[in-house]
N, C-alpha and C positions, 0 to 999 in steps of 0.2 A: 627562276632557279628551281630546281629539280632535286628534292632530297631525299634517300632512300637511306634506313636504319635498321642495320641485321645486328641481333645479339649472338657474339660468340660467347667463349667459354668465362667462366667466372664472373669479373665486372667489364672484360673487354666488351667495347661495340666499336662497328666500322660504319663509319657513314661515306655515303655513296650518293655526291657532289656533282648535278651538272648546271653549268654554269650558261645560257643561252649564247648562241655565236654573234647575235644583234650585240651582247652586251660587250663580249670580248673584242670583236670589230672595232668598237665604238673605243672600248680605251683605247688598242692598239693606235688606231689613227692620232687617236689625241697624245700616245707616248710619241709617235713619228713627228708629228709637228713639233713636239717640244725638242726634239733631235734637230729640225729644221733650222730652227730659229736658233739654237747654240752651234748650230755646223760651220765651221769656215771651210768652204770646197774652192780647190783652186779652179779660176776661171767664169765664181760665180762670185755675188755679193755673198754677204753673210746673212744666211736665211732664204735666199732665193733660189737656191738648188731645187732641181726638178723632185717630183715625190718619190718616182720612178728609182730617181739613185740614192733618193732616204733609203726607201723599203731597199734597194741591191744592200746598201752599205749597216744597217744598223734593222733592220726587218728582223732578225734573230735574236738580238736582245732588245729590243721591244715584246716580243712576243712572250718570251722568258722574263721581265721584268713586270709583265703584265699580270703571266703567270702566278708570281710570285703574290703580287698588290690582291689580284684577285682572291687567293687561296684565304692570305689574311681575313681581307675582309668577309665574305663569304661564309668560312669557317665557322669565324664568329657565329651568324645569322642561324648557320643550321645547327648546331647547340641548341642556340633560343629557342628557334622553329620545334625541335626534338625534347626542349624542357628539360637536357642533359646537365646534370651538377657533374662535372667532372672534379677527379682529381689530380690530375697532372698534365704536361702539354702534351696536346696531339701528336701521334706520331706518321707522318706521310707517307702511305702502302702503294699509290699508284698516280702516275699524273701523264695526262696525255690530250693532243686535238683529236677529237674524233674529224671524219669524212664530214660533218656539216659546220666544221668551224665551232663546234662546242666545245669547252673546256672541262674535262671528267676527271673527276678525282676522288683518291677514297682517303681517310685519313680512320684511324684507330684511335679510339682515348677510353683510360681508364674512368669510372664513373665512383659518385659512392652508394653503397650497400643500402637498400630500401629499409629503415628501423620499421621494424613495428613494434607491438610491447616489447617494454622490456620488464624480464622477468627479476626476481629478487627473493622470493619466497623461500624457505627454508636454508636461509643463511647463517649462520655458524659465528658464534663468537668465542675467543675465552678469556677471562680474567683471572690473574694471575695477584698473587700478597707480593706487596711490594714489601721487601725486606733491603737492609743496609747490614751487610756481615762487617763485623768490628773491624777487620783486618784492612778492611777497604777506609771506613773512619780512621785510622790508626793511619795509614796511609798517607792520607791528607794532612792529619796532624803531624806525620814527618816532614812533609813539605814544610809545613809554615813553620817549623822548630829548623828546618835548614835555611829556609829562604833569610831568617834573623838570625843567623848562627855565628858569630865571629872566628876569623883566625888570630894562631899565635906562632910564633916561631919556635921550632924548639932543636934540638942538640940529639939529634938519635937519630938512626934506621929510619929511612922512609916507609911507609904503614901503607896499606891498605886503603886508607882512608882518607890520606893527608892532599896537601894541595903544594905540587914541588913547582917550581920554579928552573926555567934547564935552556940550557945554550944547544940547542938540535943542531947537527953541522951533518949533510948530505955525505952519507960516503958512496952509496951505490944509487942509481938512478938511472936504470939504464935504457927508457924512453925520455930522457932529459925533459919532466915533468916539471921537475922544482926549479923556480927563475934564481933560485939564489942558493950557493953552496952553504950560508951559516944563518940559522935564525935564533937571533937574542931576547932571552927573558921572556920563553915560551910557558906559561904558565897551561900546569893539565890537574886536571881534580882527578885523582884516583876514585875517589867515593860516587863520581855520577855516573850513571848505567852508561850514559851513551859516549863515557870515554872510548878511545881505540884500544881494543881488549890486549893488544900487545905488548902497549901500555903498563894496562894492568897486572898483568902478568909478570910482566919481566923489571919494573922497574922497581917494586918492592923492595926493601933490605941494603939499597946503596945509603951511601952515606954524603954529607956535603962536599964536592972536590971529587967526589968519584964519578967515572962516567961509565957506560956500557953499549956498545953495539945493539939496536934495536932493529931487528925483523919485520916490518909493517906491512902488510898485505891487507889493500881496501876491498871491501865488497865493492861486489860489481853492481850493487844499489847505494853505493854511497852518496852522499847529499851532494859533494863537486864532482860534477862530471868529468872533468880531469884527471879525477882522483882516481876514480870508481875503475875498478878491476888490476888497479898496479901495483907492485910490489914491491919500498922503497926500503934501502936499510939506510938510517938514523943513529948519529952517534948521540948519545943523550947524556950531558954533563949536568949535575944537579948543584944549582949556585944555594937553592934556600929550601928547607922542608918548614911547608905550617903544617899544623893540627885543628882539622875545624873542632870547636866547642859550640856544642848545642845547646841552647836554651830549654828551662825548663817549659814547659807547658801550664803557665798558669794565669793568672789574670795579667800580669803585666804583659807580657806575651798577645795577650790578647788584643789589648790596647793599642801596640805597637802594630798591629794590623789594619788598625780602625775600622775595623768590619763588629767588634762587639766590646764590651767593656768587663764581661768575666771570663774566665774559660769554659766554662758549665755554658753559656750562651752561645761561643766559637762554637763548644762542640756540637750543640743542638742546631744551630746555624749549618755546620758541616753536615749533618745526617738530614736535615731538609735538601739540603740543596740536591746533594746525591739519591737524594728519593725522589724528587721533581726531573733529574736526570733520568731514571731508570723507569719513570712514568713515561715520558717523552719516548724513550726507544719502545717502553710496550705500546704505544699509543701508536707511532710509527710501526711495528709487527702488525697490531690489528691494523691498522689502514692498509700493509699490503694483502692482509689475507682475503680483507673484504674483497679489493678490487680484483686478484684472483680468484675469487670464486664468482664475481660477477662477470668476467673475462668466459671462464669456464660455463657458465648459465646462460650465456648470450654471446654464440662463436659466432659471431657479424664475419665476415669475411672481407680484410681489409687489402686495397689498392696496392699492387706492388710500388707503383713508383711512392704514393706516401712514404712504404719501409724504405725505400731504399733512398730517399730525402732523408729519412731521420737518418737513416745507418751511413748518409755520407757526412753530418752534422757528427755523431757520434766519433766517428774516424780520425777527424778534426782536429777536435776536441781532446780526444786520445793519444794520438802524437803527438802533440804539442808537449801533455805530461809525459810521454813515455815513448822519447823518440825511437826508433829503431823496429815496433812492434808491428807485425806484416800486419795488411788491411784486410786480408781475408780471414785470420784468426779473430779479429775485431768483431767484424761479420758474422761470423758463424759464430760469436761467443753472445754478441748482443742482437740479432735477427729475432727471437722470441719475444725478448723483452721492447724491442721498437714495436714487434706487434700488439704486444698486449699493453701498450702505453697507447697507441691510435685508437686502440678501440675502446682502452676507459674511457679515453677524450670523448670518442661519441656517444656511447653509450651517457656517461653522466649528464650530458647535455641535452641528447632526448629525453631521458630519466626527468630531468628539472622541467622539460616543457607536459613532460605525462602526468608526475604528481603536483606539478602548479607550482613549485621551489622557487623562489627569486630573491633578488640581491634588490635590497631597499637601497635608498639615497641615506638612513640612518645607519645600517649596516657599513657602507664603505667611510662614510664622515669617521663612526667608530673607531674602526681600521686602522684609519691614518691620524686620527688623536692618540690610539696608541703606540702606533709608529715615533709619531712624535717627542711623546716621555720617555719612549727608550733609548729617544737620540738627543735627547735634550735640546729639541728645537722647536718651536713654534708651531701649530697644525697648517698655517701659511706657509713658512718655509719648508716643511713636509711636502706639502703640497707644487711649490716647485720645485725640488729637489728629486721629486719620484719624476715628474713632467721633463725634465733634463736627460734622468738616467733611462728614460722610454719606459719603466715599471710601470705606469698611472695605469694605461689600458689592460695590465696583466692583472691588478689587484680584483675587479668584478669577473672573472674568471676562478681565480683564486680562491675566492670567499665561495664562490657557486658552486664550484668543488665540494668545499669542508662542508657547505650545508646540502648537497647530497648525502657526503659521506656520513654526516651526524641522523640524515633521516636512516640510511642503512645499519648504523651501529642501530637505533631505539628498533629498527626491525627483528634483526639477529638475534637467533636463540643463543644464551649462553651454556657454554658447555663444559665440563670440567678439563682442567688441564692434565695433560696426559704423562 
């Protein structure tokens, strides 16, 4: 076999396949016999047909099926022969018999990008005072003074605030969205944001026994897709108005959460947590800025078919949450970011092999002992729980990452926040 390897533009190269006619002869006869031996020809045994009316009757896909066996294998070879790491399958530019019964072919494959150093010098960090503004603690302490809040029933105007109780009966509906004209003992909380503002608005000031025509028009992001963009009117009769009563915020309050035993600890409880929160997002900031500025300090030039693997995972992925969204908006919204995710990928993986970085057998054990207390399970069943859900082989990847990432944070200058 005969292999010749032109580099065109970018990562593309063509290789230029000849394949000897001894060899392609040689299967060819041996695909016609096996045609032989499966032939029933009228007039003959089965398998005794002269070769003469093999080659008339099946000579064509033989030669074609030869083809085909050949390319496969072959292919393969001249890769190895060429020490090609490609990245995607071959693409077939040319295939033909020359005049001496050789088989020539050229096949195109994308390859990956030659690392040399990778660079990292003058990288850039900033750190930032982690602060908890009261309104945000205050926040939280609404929650768990609502989450424990009791109703009561009371004799007045429905409020702003209150939790009614209402016999909804369809009067307009005019994509016949709703399976049912009356729905009983619909309970709506005026006081929670994510009530239907229509709601909120119009249903204020009735009283028990009184009802009012409600206007509902759903966004066209609303949670039932059913739902989402239609315009329903709702007669809305109110059988019962409560009044939520809030608890005070104080040790017993606390208690009843069993997350702390005074309120003075809930609340210090609270502003940890929310500071451990806003650590994590700046912690996430710096890790993407690092990796774009090491994306930017090392523009590797990456394989189209890799992007357009991930951008067709992405697409996927994408409709499923958000059916209806064209795939070329996808495309074009996420094409940069496929790029510069391929190329951290290499990049930190050469990085580990340049500055000597590696993932001990203590490091991954670590890992999944922590795994383990956060899941309340045994480092055994961790252990096959990850092997189940296919995670096991992503964790020493994972970890290799972070401790890249941690040798480029102690590199990085830090720099004032702007």
């Amino acid at each position: 076999m005969k292999v010749e390897l032109t580099e065109k533009q970018d990562l593309k190269r063509e290789l230029n396949i000849q394949v000897p006619a001894e060899q392609v002869e040689s299967e060819i006869n041996r695909k016609l016999n096996d045609f032989r031996k499966q032939s029933t020809i009228k007039g003959f045994r089965k398998g005794k047909a002269p070769m003469t009316m093999i080659k008339s009757l099946y000579g064509d896909e033989a030669r074609a099926e030869v083809a085909d066996e050949l390319i496969k294998s072959t292919l393969n070879d001249a890769v190895k022969e060429k020490e090609l790491k490609i990245a995607g399958p071959p693409t077939l530019t040319k295939l033909d018999f020359n005049d001496a019964g050789d088989l020539v072919y050229s096949a195109e494959v994308e390859v990956f990008p030659e690392l040399g150093t990778i660079v990292f010098d003058g990288l850039e960090k900033t750190e930032s005072t982690i602060e908890v503004p009261d309104e945000e603690l205050e926040e939280i302490i609404g929650f768990y003074r609502q989450r424990y809040s009791e109703l009561r029933e009371v004799n007045r105007p429905l409020g702003d605030t209150d939790v009614a109780l209402l016999d909804l009966s369809k009067v307009d509906d005019p994509k016949g969205i709703m399976p049912k004209d009356k729905y009983e003992d619909v309970e709506i909380d005026l006081g929670k944001t994510i009530t239907i503002k229509e709601f909120k608005e119009q249903l204020p000031g009735l009283k028990v026994g009184e009802s009012k025509d409600v206007k509902v028009s759903y966004p066209d992001d609303y949670g039932d897709e059913n739902l989402a963009g239609v315009t329903i009117v709702y007669n809305a009769l109110v059988k019962k108005i409560q009044e939520r009563l809030l608890p005070d915020f104080n040790d017993s309050l606390a208690k009843r959460t069993g997350q702390a035993e005074t309120a003075l600890e809930l609340r210090m409880n609270i502003r940890k947590e929310l500071e451990n929160e806003k650590k994590d997002v700046a912690k996430n900031q710096l890790r993407g800025e690092i990796i774009r500025q090491m994306c930017d300090k090392n523009p590797i030039p990456i394989p189209d078919s890799l992007t357009e693997e991930y951008l067709e995972a992405m697409v996927k992925d994408y409709q499923q949450q958000f059916p209806g969204t064209p795939e070329e908006e996808i495309r074009k919204n996420y094409r940069e970011n496929a790029v510069n995710s391929i190329r951290w990928n290499l990049l930190y993986h050469k990085l580990a092999e340049q500055e000597n970085i590696e993932v001990s057998a203590a490091d991954t054990e670590n890992w999944i002992n922590g795994f383990a207390k956060a899941n309340n399970v045994t480092p055994e069943q961790a252990k096959e729980a990850l092997s189940k859900s296919g995670r096991a082989s992503s964790i020493r990847d994972s970890l290799l990452e972070q401790k890249v990432l941690d040798f480029l944070f102690e590199k990085a200058r830090t720099v004032e926040t702007k």
